[in-house]
C-alpha positions as CSV (number, residue, x, y, z in Angstrom):
1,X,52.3,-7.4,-81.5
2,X,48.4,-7.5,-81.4
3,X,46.5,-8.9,-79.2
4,X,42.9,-8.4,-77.4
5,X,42.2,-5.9,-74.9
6,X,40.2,-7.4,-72.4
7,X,38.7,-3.9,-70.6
8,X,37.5,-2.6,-74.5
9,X,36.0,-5.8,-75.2
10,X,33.8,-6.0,-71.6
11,X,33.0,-2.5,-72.8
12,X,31.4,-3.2,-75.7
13,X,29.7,-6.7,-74.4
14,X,28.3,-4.2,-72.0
15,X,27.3,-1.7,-74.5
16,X,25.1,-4.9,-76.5
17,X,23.9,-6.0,-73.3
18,X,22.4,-2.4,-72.4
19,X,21.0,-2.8,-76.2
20,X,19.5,-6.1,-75.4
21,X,18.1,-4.3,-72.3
22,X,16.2,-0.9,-74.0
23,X,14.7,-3.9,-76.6
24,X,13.4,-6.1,-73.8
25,X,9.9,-6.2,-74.0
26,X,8.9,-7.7,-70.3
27,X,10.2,-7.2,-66.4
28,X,11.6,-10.7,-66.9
29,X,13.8,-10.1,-69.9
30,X,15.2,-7.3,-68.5
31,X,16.1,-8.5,-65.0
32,X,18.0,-11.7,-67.1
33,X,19.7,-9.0,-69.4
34,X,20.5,-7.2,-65.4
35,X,21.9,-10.5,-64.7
36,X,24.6,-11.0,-67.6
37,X,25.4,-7.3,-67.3
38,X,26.2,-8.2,-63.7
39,X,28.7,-10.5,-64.9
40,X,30.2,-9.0,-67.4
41,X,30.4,-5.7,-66.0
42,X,29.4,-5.0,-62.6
43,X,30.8,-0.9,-63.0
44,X,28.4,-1.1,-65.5
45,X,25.4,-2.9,-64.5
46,X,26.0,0.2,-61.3
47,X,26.0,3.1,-62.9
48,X,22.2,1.7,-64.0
49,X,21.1,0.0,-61.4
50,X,22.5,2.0,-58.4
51,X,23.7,5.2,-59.5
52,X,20.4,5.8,-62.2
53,X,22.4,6.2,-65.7
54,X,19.8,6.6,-68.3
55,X,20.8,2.9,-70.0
56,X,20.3,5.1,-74.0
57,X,22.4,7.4,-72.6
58,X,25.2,5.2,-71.5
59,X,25.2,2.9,-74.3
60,X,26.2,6.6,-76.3
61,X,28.6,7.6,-74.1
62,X,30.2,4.7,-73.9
63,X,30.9,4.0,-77.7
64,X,31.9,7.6,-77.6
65,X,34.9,6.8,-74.8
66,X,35.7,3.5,-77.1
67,X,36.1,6.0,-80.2
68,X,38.5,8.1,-77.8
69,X,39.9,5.1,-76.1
70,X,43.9,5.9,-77.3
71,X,43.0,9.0,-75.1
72,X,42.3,7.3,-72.1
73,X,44.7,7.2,-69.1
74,X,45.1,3.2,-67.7
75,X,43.5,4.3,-64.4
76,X,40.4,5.2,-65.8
77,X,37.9,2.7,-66.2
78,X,36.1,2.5,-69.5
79,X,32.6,3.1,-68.4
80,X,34.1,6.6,-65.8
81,X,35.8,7.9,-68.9
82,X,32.2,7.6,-70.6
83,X,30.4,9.7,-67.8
84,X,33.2,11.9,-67.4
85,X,32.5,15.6,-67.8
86,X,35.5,15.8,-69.4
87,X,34.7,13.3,-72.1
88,X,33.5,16.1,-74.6
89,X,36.3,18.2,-74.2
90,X,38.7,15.1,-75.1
91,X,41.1,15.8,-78.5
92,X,44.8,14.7,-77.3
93,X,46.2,12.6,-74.5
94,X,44.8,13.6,-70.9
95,X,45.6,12.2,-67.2
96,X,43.2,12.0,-64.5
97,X,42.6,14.0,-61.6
98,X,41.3,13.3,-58.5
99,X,40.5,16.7,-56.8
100,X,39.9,14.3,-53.0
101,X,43.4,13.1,-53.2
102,X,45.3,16.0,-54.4
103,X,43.3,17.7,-51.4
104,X,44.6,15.6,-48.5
105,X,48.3,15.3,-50.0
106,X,48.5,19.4,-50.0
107,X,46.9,19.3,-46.9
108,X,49.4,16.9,-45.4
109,X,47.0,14.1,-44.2
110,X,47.5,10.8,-42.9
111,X,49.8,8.8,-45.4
112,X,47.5,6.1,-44.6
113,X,44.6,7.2,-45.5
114,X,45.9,9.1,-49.1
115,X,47.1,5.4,-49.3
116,X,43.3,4.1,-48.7
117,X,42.5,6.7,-51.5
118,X,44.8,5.2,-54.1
119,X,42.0,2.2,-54.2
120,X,39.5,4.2,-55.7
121,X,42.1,5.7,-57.9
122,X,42.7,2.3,-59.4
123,X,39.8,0.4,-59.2
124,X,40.4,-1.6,-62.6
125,X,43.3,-2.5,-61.4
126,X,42.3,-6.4,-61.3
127,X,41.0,-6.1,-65.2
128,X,44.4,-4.5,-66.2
129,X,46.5,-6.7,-64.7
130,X,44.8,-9.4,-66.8
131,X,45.7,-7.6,-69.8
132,X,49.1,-6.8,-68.8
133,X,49.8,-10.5,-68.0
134,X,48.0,-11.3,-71.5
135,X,51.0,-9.3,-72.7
136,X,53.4,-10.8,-71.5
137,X,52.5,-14.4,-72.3
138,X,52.0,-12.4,-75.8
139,X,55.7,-11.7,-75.4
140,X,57.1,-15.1,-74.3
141,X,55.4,-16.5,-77.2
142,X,57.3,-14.9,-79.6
143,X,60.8,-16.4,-78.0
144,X,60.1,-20.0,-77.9
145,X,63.6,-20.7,-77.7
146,X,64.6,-18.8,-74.9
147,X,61.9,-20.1,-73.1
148,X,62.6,-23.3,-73.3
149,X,66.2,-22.4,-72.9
150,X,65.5,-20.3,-69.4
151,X,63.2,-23.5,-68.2
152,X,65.2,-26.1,-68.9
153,X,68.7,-24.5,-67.8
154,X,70.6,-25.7,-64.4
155,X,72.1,-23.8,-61.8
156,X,74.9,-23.1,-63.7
157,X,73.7,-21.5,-66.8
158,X,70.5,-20.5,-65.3
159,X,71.6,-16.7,-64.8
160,X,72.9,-16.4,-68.4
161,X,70.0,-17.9,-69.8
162,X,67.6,-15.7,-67.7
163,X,69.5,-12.6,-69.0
164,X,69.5,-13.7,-72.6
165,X,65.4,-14.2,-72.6
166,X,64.7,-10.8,-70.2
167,X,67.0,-9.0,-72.7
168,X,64.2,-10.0,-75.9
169,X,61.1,-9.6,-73.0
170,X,62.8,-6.1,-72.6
171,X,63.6,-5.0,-75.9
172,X,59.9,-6.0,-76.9
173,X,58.5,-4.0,-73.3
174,X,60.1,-1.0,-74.4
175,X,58.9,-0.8,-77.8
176,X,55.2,-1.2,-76.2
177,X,55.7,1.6,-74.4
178,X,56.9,4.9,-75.9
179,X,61.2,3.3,-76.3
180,X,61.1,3.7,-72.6
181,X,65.1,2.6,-71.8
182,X,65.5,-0.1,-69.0
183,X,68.5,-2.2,-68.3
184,X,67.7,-5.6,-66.2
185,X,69.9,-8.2,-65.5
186,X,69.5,-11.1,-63.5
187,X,72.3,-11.7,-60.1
188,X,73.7,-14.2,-58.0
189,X,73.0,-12.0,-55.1
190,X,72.7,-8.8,-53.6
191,X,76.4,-8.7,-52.7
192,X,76.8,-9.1,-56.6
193,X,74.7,-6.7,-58.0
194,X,75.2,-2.7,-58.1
195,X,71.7,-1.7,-57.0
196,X,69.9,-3.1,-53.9
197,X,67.5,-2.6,-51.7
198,X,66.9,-0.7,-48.7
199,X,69.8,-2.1,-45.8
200,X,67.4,-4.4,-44.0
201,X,65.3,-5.8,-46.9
202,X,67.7,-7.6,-48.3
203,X,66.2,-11.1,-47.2
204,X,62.8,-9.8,-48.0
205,X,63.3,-8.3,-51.7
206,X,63.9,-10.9,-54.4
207,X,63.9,-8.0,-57.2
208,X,64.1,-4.2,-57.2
209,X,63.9,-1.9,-59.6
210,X,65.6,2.0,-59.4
211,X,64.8,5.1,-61.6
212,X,67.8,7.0,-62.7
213,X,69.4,8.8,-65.5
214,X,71.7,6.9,-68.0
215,X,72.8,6.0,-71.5
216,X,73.0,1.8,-72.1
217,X,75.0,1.7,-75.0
218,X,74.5,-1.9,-76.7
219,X,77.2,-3.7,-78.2
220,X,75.8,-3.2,-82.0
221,X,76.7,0.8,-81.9
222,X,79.5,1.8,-83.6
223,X,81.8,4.0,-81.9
224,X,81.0,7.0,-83.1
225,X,77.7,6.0,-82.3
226,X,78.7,5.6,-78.6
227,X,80.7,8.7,-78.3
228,X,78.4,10.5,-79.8
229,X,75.4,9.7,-77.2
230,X,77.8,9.6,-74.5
231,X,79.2,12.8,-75.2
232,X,74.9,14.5,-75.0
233,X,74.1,12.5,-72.3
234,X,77.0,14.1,-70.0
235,X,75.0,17.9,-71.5
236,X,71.6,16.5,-70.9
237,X,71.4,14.2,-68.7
238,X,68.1,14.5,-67.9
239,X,67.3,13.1,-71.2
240,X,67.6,10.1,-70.7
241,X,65.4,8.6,-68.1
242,X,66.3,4.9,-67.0
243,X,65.2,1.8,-65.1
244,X,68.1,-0.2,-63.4
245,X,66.0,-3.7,-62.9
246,X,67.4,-6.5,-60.5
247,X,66.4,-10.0,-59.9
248,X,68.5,-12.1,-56.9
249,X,68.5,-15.6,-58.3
250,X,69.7,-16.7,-55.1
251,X,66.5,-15.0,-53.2
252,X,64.2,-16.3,-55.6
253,X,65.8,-20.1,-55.4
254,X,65.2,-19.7,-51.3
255,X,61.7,-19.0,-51.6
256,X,60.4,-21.1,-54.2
257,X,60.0,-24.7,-55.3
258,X,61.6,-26.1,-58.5
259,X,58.4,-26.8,-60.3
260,X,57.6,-23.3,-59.9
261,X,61.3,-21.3,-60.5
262,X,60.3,-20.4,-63.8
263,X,56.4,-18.9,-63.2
264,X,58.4,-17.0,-60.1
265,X,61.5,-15.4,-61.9
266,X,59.0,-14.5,-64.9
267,X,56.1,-13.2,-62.9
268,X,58.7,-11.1,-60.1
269,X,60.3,-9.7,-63.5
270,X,56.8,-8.1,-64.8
271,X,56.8,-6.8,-61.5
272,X,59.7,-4.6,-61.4
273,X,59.2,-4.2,-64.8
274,X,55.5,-2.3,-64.0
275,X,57.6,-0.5,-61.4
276,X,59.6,1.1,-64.4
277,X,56.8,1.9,-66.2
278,X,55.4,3.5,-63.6
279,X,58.4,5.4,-63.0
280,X,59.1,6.6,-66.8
281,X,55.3,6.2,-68.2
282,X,52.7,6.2,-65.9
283,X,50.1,7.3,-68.0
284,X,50.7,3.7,-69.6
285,X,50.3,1.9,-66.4
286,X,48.0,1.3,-64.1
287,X,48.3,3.9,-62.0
288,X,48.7,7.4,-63.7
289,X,50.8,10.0,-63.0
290,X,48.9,12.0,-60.1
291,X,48.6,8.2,-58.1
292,X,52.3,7.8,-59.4
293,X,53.5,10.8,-57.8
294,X,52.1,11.4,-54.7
295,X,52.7,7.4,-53.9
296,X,56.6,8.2,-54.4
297,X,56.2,10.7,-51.7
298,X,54.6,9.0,-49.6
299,X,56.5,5.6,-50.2
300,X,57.3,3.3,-47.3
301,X,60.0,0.6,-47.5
302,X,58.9,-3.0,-45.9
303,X,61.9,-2.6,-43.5
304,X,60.3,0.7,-41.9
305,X,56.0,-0.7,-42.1
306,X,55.3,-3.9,-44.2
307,X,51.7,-3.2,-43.7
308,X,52.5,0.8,-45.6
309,X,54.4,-1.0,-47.7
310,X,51.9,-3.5,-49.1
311,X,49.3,-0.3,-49.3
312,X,51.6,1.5,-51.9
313,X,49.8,1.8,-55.4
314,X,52.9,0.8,-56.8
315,X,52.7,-2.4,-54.9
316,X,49.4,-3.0,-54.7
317,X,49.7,-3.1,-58.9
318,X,53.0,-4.5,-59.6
319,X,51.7,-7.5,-57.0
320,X,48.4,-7.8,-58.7
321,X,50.0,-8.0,-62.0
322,X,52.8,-11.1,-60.5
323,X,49.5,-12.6,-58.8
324,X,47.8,-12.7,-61.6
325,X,50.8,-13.7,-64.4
326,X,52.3,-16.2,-62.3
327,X,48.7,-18.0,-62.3
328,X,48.1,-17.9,-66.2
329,X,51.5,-18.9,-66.5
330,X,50.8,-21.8,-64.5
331,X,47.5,-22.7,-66.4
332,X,48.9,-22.6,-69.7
333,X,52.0,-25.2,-69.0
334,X,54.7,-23.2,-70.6
């Protein structure tokens, strides 16, 4: 499934803008070539105006981090992963490392300020979650059917038609991201369903989504098949990671209108969704796996500190991503 990538190509508009700005031949020209490298790019149009980046320089660097750009953690903005001392060394997949944070988490600091941390951790955050909703519309696309099967459906069939459409979004999900093995389904209630959230946040949470270890065995194995994965993962189960994801229909009626049921079970979906990825694949999501980690430690339900809550990396991305997906999906009148 191709598709643009938003962050690469802002990287290299930045990289003819810093072009345009070594040719420039007066004050004037460069300041307007300043100005559209402000838009485009403000990290960019920083590291030169405020932080004194040789703009030659940058412009080499930077094509050098696009060449290594399936290296490249999520979490790390195209134009730090050019100016990165590590960037020479790069040859194979790497994560980032934030020697600050790992600091104050050994040295057991104030939650809330590791927390205040995690924002320079994932400062692209708002660019990603534009290409991770891009994804999903990407996704969508491809089942017109069970769109317009999920959107049109009434109350009765609406779980069943749900299920059937998250089952292809899933399918396609994994395959984006290293087979990683998630089961979601979509039910009446919490009462109904056999993971739920924390006692007490049972009005608040509409979805959830729970790592574990499992097998989901579809109904096109054979039986041998079955027994025969079945029979490893009661040896090894701790090969094979998976994401139990939830969505309470009945929440989600409570809290939205009709016109927008649709943008809201979609857009609450990626979000649990990013939750598993963060869980099985950080390194693929916006986070990474030292911001991944530490936040799981540190993790505070909404029932025990909303406010901790809503300052959880995992949050703070899973809700930009839904923010941001459920207004494209709005704009594009699905």
């Amino acid at each position: 499934m191709s598709g643009k990538n938003i962050e690469k190509e802002s990287a290299l508009q930045a990289i003819e803008l810093l072009k345009q700005y070594l040719s420039a031949n007066t004050v004037a020209q460069k300041a307007e070539v300043l100005d559209r490298l402000h838009n485009e790019n403000l990290m960019v149009h920083m590291l030169v105006t405020k932080n004194n980046h040789d703009p030659e320089v940058l412009v080499s660097k930077m094509e050098k981090a696009l060449h290594l750009d399936k290296y490249r953690p999520k979490n790390l903005p195209i134009p730090l992963f050019a100016i990165s001392q590590d960037l020479e060394f790069v040859n194979g997949e790497f994560d980032t490392f934030d020697p600050v944070l790992n600091k104050m988490f050994k040295n057991n600091e104030d939650p809330k300020k590791i927390r205040q941390r995690f924002m320079a951790a994932t400062i692209n955050i708002s660019l990603l979650a534009k290409q991770f909703s891009a994804d999903w519309i990407r996704r969508l696309r491809k089942h017109p059917d069970l769109v317009i099967a999920a959107r049109n459906t009434n109350d009765e069939n609406a779980i069943e038609a749900y299920n059937n459409l998250f089952k292809a979004l899933v399918d396609d999900f994994s395959k984006a991201n290293n087979n990683i093995q998630i089961h979601a389904q979509v039910v009446p209630d919490w009462g109904h369903s056999d993971i739920k959230p924390q006692a007490g946040s049972e009005d608040f949470s509409s979805g959830v989504s729970r790592f574990t270890y499992g097998v989901v065995l579809n109904v096109d194995m054979s039986e041998e098949e079955r027994k025969k994965i079945s029979k490893d993962y009661e040896k090894h189960p701790k090969n094979y990671p998976l994401s139990l994801v939830r969505i309470n229909i009945a929440n989600v009626r409570k809290k939205t209108t009709p016109d927008d049921f649709f943008y809201v079970m979609i857009s609450l979906f990626a979000h649990e969704m990013h939750h598993a990825l963060d869980a099985q694949q950080p390194r693929l999501g916006a986070l990474g796996p030292q911001v991944a980690e530490i936040d799981r430690k540190i993790y505070i339900p909404p029932v025990q500190g909303e406010q901790d809550y809503f300052e959880s990396a995992a949050e703070m991305s899973s809700y930009e991503i839904q923010k941001n997906l459920f207004l494209e999906l709005k704009n594009i009148h699905f």
